[in-house]
C-alpha positions as a Markdown table, in Angstrom:
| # | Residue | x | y | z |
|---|---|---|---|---|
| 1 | Unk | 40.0 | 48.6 | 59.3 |
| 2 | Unk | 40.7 | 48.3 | 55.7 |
| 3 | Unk | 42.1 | 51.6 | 55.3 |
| 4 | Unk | 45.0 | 51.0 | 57.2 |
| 5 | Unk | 45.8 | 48.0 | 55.3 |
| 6 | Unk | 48.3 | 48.5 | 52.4 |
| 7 | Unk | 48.3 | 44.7 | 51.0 |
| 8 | Unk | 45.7 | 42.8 | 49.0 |
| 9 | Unk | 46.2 | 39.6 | 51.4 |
| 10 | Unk | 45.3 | 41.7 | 54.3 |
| 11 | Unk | 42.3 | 43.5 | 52.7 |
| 12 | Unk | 40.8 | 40.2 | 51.2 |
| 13 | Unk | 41.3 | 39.0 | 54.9 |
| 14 | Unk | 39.0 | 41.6 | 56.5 |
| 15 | Unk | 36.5 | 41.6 | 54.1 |
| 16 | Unk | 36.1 | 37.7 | 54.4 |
| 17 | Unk | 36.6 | 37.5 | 57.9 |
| 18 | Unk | 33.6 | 40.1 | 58.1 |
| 19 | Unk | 31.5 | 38.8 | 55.4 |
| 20 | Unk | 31.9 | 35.1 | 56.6 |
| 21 | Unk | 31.7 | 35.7 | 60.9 |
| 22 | Unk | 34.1 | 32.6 | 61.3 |
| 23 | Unk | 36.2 | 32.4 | 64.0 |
| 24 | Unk | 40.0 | 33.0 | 63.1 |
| 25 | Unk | 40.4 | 29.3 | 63.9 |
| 26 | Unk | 38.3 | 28.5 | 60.5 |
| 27 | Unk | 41.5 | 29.4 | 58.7 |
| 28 | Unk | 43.7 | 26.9 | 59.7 |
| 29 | Unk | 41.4 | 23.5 | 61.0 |
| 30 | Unk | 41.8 | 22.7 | 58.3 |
| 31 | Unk | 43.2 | 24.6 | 56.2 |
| 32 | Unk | 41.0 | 26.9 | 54.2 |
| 33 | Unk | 42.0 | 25.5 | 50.0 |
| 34 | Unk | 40.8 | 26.3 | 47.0 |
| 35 | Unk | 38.8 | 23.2 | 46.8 |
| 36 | Unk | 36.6 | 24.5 | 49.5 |
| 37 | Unk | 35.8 | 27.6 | 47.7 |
| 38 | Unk | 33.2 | 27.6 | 45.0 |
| 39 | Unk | 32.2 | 30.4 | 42.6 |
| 40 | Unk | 28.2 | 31.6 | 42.6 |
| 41 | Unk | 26.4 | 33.9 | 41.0 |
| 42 | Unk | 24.4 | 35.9 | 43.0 |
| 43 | Unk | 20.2 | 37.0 | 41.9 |
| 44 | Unk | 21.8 | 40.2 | 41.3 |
| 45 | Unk | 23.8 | 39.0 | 38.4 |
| 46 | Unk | 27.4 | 39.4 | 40.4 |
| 47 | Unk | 29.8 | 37.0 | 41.7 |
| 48 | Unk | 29.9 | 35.6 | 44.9 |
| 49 | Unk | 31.8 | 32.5 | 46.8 |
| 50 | Unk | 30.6 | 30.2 | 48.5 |
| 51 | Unk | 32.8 | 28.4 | 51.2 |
| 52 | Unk | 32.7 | 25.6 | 53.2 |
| 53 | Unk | 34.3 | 25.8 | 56.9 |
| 54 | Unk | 35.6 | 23.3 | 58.9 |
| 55 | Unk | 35.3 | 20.6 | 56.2 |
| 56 | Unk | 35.2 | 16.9 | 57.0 |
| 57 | Unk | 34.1 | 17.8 | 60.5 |
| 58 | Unk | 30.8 | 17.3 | 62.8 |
| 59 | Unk | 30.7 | 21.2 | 62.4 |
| 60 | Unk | 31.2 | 21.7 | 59.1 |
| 61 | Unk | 28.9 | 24.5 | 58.0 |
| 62 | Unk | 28.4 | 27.3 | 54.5 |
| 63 | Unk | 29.2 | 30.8 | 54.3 |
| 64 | Unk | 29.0 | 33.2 | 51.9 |
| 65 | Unk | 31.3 | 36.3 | 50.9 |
| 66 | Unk | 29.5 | 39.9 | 49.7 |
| 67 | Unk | 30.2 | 40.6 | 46.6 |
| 68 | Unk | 32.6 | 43.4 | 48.0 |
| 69 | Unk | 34.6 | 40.5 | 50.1 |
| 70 | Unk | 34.7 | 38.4 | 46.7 |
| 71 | Unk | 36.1 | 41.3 | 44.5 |
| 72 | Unk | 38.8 | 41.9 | 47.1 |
| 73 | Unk | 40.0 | 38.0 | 47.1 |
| 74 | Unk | 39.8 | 37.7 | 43.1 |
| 75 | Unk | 42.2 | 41.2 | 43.3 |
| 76 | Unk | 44.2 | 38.9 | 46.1 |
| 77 | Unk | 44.4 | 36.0 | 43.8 |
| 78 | Unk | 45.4 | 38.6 | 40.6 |
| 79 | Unk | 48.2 | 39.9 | 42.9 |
| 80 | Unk | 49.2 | 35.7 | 43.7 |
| 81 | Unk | 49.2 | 34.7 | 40.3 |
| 82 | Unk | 51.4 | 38.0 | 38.1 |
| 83 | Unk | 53.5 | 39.0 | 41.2 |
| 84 | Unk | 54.6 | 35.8 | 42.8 |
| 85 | Unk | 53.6 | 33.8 | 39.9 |
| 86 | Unk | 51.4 | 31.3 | 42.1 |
| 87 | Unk | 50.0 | 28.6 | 40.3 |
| 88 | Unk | 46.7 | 27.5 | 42.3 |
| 89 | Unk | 45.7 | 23.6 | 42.6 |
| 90 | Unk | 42.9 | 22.4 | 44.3 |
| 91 | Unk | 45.1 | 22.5 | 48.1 |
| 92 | Unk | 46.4 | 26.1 | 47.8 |
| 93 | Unk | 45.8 | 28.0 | 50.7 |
| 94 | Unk | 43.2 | 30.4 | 50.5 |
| 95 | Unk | 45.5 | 32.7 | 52.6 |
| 96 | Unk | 49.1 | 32.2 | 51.7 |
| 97 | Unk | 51.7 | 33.7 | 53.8 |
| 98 | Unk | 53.3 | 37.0 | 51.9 |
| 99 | Unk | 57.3 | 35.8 | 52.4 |
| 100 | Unk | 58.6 | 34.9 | 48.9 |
| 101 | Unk | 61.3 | 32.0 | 50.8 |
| 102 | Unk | 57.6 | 30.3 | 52.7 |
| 103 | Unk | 57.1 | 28.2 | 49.7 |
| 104 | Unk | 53.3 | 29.5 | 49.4 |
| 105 | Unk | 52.1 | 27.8 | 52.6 |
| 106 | Unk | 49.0 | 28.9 | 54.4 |
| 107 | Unk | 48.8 | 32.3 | 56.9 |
| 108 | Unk | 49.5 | 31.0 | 60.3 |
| 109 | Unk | 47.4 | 32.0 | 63.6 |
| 110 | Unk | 50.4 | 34.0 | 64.2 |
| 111 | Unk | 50.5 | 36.4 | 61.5 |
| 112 | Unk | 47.0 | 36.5 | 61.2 |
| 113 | Unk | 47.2 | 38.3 | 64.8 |
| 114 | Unk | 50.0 | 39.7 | 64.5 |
| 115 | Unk | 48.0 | 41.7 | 61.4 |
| 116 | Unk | 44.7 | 42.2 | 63.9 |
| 117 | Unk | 47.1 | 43.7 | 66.1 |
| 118 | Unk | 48.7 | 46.2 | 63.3 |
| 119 | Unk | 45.3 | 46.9 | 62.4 |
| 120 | Unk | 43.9 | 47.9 | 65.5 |
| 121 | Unk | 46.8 | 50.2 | 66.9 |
| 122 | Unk | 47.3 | 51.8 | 63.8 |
């Protein structure tokens, strides 16, 4: 699936999705923020994240991204900060939508299948 994608958010997206088995829903309810995402290092000496999913909720619950799936969001949040020149607070979006005029809000449930679908009949 990721070799069909051709942009960092939609990489990072796969990988996490993967990494993490959450529902698509998990994305957006709430929205996914850079408060909920915590740096680790893992026994092997490299980075991992830590997230927390459906925060503030009875089913709030942990997951944890390989260290593949946390190299491809820290390349995602490289391409957020020099291209668009995002600055990140504790309620950015994990997954921002990719239109410079959106104002940096979060990936709706519509682009993130609309992108599934891309994916899958490409």
């Amino acid at each position: 699936m990721i070799t069909v994608c051709n942009h960092p958010r939609d990489i990072a997206l796969i990988l996490f999705l993967s990494s993490t088995g959450m529902r698509p829903g998990g994305l957006n309810d709430p929205i996914l923020k850079m408060k909920h995402l915590f740096s680790m290092t893992a026994p092997t000496g490299e980075k991992c994240y830590a997230l927390k999913i459906y925060d503030e909720s009875r089913e709030a619950y942990w997951v944890f991204l390989t260290p593949e799936s946390t190299q491809a969001l820290d390349r995602y949040f490289f391409w957020r900060k020099s291209i668009r020149s995002e600055i990140f607070t504790d309620e950015s979006p994990i997954f921002a939508t990719v239109l410079l005029r959106s104002n940096f809000t979060n990936m709706t449930m519509y682009s993130l299948y609309s992108l599934l679908v891309k994916i899958r009949t490409q």
